[in-house]
N, C-alpha and C positions, 0 to 999 in steps of 0.2 A: 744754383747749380746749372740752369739754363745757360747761364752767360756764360758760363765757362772755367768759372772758377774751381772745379771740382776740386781737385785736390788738396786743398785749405777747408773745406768742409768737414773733409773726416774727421779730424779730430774732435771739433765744436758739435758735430752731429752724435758723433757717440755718446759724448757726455751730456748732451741734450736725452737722449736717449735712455742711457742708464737713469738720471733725475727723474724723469716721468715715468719708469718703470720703480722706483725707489719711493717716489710719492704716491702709485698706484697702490702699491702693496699697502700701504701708510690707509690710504683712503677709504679699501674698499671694505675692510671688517670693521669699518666706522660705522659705513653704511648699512652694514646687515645689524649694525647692533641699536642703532637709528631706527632701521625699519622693525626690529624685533619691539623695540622700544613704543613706537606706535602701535603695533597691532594689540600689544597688553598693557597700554598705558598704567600707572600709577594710582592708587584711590585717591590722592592728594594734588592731582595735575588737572586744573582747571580746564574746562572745555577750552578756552583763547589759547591756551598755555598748547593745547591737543593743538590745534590748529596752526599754532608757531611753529611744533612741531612736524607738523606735516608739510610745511614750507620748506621747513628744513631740509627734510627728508627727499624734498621735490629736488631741489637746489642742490645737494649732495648727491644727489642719482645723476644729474646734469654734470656736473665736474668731473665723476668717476666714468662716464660716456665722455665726454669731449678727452679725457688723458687715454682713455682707448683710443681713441678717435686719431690723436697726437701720434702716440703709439705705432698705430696701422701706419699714420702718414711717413714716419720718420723709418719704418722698414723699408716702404716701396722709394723711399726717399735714397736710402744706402744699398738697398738692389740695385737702382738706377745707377747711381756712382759708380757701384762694381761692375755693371753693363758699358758704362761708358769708357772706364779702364781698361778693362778686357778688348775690348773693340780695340782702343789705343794700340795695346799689345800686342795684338792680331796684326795690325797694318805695319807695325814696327816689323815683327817676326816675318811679315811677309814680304817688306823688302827686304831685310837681311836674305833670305832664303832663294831670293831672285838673283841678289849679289853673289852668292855661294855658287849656284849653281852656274852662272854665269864663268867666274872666277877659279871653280876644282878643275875644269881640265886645263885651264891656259896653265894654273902651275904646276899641276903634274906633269905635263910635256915641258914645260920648261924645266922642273926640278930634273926629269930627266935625261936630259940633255942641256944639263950642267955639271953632270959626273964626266971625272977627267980618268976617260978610258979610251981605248982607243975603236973604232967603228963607228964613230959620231959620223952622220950626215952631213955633209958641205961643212964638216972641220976646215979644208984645206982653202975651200973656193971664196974666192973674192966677194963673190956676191951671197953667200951662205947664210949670214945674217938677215938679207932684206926677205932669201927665199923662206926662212923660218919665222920673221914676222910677220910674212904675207902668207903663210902659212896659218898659224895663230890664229890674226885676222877674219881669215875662212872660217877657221872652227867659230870662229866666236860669232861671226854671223850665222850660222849654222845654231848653234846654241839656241841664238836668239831668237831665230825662226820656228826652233821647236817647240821655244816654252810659248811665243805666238799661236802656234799652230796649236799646241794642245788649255790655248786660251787662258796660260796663268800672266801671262801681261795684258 
């Protein structure tokens, strides 16, 4: 996930996931029925045979810890992934939202002064065009200075 592969993880990580939680279930009334099993062993279960059993018992307490263990990891493991998406989305949302902002007044004053009515500003004059994209221009430095100024660039 470090390197960067994230997104190809989720899938294999899930069903990693589900597996050790599916094996955990599997494992762990093994283990109490294991340990019940040693505490009132059998009249017919040889002392060696007790002592197998309690290896056992050691060894199946160890597995059912390490698929916790697995467990634990594999949560903070798909936390992490959704932290790292999330961030993704944030930086995305965040230029779009610079773009927008930038972008809603140059086309409302264009969309504006694209309706064919009459009162339009330097309709007539020759140079009407350069004065409304130099116009624009202003605003849009103007824009740009403000979302500077209140430090979103």
């Amino acid at each position: 996930m470090l390197a960067g592969g994230s997104a190809e993880l989720r899938t294999p990580l899930s069903s990693v996931r589900r597996q050790v939680v599916t094996l955990r279930r599997h494992m762990a009334p093994q283990r109490e029925s294991l340990v019940a099993l040693l505490r009132q062993p059998p009249a017919w279960l040889a002392e060696a045979q007790r002592d197998d059993l309690a290896a056992v018992v050691e060894l199946h307490t160890r597995y059912v810890e390490d698929l916790q263990a697995l467990h634990d990891r594999l949560i903070v493991t798909q936390e992490e992934l959704g932290s790292h998406q999330a961030e993704t989305l944030n930086r995305r949302l965040y230029v779009l939202s610079l773009v927008t902002a930038l972008f809603l007044p140059l086309s409302f004053l264009t969309g504006l002064l694209g309706i064919n009515v009459g009162g339009i500003p330097w309709a007539e004059d020759p140079q009407g065009f350069f004065l409304v994209t130099g116009m624009l221009g202003a605003l849009c430095v103007v824009v740009l200075g403000t979302l500077k100024a209140l430090r979103w660039i």
